[in-house]
C-alpha positions as CSV (number, residue, x, y, z in Angstrom):
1,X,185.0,61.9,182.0
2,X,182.0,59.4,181.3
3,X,184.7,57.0,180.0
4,X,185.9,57.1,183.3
5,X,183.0,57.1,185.4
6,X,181.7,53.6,183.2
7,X,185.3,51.9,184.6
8,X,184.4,53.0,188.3
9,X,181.3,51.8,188.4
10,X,182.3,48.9,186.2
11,X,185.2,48.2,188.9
12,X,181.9,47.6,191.4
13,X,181.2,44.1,191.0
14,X,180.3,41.4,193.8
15,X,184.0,41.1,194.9
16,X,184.5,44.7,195.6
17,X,181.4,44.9,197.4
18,X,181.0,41.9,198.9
19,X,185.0,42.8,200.4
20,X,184.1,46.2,201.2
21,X,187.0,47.6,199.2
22,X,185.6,50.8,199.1
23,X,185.1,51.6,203.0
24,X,187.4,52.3,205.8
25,X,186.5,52.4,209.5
26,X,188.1,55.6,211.3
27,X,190.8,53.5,213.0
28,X,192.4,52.3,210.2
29,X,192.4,55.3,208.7
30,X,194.0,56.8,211.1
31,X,196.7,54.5,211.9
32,X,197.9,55.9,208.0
33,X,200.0,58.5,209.2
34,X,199.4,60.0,206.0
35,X,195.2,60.3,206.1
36,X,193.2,63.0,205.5
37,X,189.4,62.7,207.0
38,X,187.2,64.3,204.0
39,X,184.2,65.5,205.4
40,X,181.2,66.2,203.4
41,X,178.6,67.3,205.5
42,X,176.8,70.8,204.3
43,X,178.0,73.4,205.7
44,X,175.2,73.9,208.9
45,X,176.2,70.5,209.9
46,X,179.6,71.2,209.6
47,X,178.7,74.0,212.0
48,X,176.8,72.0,214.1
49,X,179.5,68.9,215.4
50,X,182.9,70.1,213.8
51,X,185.3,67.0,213.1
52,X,188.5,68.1,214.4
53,X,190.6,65.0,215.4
54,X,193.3,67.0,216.2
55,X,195.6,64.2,217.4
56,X,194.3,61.6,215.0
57,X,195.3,63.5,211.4
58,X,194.2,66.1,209.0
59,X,190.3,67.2,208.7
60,X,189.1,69.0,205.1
61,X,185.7,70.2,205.6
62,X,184.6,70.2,201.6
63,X,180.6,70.1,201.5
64,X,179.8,67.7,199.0
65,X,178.0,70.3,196.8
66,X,181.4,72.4,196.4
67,X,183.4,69.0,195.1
68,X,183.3,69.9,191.8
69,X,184.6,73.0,192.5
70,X,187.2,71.9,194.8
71,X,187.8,68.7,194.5
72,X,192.0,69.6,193.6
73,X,192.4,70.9,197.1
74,X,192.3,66.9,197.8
75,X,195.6,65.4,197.3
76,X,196.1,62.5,195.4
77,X,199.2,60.7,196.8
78,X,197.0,60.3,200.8
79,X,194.6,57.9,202.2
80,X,191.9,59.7,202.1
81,X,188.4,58.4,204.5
82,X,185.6,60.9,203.3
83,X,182.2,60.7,205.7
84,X,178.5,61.6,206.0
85,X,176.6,60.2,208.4
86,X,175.0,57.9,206.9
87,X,177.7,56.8,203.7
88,X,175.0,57.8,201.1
89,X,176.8,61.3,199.9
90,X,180.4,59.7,200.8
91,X,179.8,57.1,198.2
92,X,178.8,59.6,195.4
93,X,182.2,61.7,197.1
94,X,184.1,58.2,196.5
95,X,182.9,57.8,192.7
96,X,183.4,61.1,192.0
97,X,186.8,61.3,192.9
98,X,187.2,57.8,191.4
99,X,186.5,59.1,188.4
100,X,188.6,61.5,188.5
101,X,191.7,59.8,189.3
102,X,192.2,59.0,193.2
103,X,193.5,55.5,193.7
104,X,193.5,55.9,197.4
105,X,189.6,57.0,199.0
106,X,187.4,54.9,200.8
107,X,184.0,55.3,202.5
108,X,184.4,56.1,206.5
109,X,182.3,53.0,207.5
110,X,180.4,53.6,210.5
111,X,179.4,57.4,210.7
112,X,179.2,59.1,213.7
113,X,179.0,56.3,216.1
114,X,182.7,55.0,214.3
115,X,183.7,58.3,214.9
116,X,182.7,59.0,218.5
117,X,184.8,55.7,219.3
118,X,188.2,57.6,218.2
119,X,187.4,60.4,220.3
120,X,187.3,58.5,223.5
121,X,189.9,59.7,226.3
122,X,191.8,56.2,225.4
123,X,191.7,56.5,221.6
124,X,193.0,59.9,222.5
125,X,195.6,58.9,224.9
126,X,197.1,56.5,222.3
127,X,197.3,59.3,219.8
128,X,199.0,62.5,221.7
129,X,202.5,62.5,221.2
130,X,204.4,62.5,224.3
131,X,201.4,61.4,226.3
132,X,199.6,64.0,228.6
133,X,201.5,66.3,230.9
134,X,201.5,64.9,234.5
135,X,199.3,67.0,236.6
């Protein structure tokens, strides 16, 4: 395990960063018709503003302190965005998993404000299937 965490965080150098290979914004992760939105929060936040993006893809409510734990229920072979608010627990999430083999998480960029934007009435339109029923 420490073998691996040394060639994540050896993987970090000024190209990664500077590109932002690690981040995501919720758009583009959900225009993967395979994402999964990790979220991260504890579990009264959770409570507080659930995530459910119904129309926009899969939602896993994991609370950062039960990823070791359960950390398999995340699959491997999806795009996986994982948020907090602020990125600071998402990027221990995203070197975690790193570390233990996911190839395909990334850092929600933005928090809640990126969010909200997704969950506009046209972000929504774009995403039901079919439309909305005429009235």
């Amino acid at each position: 395990m420490e073998q691996a965490l040394n060639q994540v965080l050896e993987s970090m150098d000024l190209a990664f960063v500077g590109q932002a290979r690690h981040k995501i914004t919720p758009a583009e992760l959900f225009a993967s018709a395979d994402s999964l939105l990790l979220d991260i929060r504890t579990l009264p936040e959770q409570q507080t503003l659930t995530l459910g993006f119904v129309h926009h893809g899969e939602v896993l409510s994991l609370p950062l302190d039960l990823l070791p734990r359960q950390f398999s229920q995340i699959p491997k072979n999806r795009t996986v965005g994982i948020f907090c608010p602020h990125g600071v627990r998402a990027a221990m999430a995203y070197t975690y998993l790193r570390a233990h083999g996911y190839t395909q998480v990334y850092v929600v960029d933005g928090g809640y404000a990126a969010l909200a934007e997704e969950a506009r009435p046209g972000a929504v339109l774009k995403r039901c299937a079919g439309g909305l029923p005429e009235a």
